[in-house]
C-alpha positions in Angstrom: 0.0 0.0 0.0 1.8 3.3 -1.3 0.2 6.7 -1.2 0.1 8.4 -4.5 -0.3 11.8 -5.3 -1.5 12.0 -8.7 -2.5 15.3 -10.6 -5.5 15.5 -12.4 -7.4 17.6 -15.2 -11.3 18.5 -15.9 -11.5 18.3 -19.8 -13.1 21.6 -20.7 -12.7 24.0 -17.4 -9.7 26.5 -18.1 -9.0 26.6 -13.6 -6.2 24.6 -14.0 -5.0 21.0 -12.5 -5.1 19.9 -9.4 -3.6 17.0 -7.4 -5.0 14.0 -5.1 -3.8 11.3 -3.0 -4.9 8.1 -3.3 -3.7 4.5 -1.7 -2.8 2.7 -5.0 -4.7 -0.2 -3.6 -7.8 1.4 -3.6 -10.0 0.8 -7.1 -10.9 3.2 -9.6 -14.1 3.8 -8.6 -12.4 5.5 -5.2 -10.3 7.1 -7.4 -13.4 9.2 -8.4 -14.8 10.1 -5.2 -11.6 11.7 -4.2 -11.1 14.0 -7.1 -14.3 15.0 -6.5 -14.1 16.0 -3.2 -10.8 17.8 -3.6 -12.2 19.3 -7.3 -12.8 22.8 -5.2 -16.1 22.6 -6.2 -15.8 22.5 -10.0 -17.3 18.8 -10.1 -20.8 19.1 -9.0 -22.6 15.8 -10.8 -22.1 12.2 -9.1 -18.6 11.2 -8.9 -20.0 7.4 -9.8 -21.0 9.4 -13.3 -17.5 11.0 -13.8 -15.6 9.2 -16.3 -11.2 8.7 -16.1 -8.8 8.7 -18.2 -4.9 7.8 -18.3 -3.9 11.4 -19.4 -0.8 9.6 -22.0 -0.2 10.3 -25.5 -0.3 7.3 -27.8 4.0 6.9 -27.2 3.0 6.3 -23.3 4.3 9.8 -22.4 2.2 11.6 -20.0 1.0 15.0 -20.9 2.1 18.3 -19.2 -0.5 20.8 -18.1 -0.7 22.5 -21.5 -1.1 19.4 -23.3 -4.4 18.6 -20.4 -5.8 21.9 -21.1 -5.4 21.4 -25.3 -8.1 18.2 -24.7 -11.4 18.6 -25.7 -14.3 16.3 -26.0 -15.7 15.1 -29.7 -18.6 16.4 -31.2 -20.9 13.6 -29.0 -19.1 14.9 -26.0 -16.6 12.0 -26.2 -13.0 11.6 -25.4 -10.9 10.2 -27.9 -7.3 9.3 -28.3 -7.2 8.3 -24.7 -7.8 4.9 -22.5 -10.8 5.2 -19.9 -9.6 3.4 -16.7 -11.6 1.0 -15.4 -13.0 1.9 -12.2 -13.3 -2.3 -10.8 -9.3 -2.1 -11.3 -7.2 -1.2 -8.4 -5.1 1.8 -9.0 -2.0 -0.1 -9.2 -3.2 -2.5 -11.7 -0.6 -2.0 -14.9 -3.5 -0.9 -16.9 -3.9 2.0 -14.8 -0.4 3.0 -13.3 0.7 0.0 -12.2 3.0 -1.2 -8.9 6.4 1.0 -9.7 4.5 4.6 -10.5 6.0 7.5 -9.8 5.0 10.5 -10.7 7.6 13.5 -12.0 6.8 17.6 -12.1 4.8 19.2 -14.4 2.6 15.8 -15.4 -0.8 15.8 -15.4 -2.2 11.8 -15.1 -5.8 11.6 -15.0 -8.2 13.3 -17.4 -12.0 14.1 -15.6 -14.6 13.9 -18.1 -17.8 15.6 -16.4 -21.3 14.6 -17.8 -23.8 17.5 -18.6 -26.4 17.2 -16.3 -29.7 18.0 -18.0 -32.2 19.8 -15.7 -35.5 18.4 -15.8 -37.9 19.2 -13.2 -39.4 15.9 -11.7 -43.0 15.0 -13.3 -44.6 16.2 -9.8 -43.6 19.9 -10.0 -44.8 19.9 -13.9 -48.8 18.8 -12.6 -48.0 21.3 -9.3 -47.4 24.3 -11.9 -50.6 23.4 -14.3 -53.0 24.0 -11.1 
């Protein structure tokens, strides 16, 4: 059990990275209830709906924080170019960082994708407003 600290990006908010700690032997899914508690209150939707990526270019290097803030989503609000971790896997499972991780200055290593939440007001307050 190793503590990482691991820096993290919201695809399509211009604030800027942050950083979390984690135990590597906790599983994705922890993973994304601690960036969303230490997102400053950026990430307001269900951190079981937030979806992670390994922030590495296709020759395994991780980007830098310019690089993270160059991301944007696809036309269907989908990431490409970039493998979604898999939030059953534990944290130092080698398809996520694996057992010898170490992060260096100035790398970003998770990309936040943030689902729009739609606003629809329950059916209840719809019949409430036609009487």
């Amino acid at each position: 059990m190793v503590l990482l600290s691991l820096t993290c990006a919201v695809v399509g908010e211009t604030g800027g990275a942050f950083d979390v700690k984690i135990d590597d032997s906790e599983k994705g899914s922890a993973l994304k209830e601690v960036i969303k508690k230490n997102s400053d209150g950026v990430i307001t939707a269900p951190a079981m709906k937030l979806q992670l990526f390994l922030a590495k270019t296709a020759d395994g290097a991780w980007l830098d924080g310019a690089g993270a803030a160059a991301v944007t989503l696809d036309g269907d609000g989908h990431l490409q170019g970039f493998e979604q971790m898999d939030p059953t896997l534990f944290i130092n499972n080698d398809k996520h960082f694996g057992k010898n991780f170490g992060p260096a200055e100035g790398e970003v290593h998770v990309l936040v994708v943030v689902p729009k939440i739609e606003s629809k007001r329950p059916a209840e307050d719809e019949r409430m407003v036609r009487f």
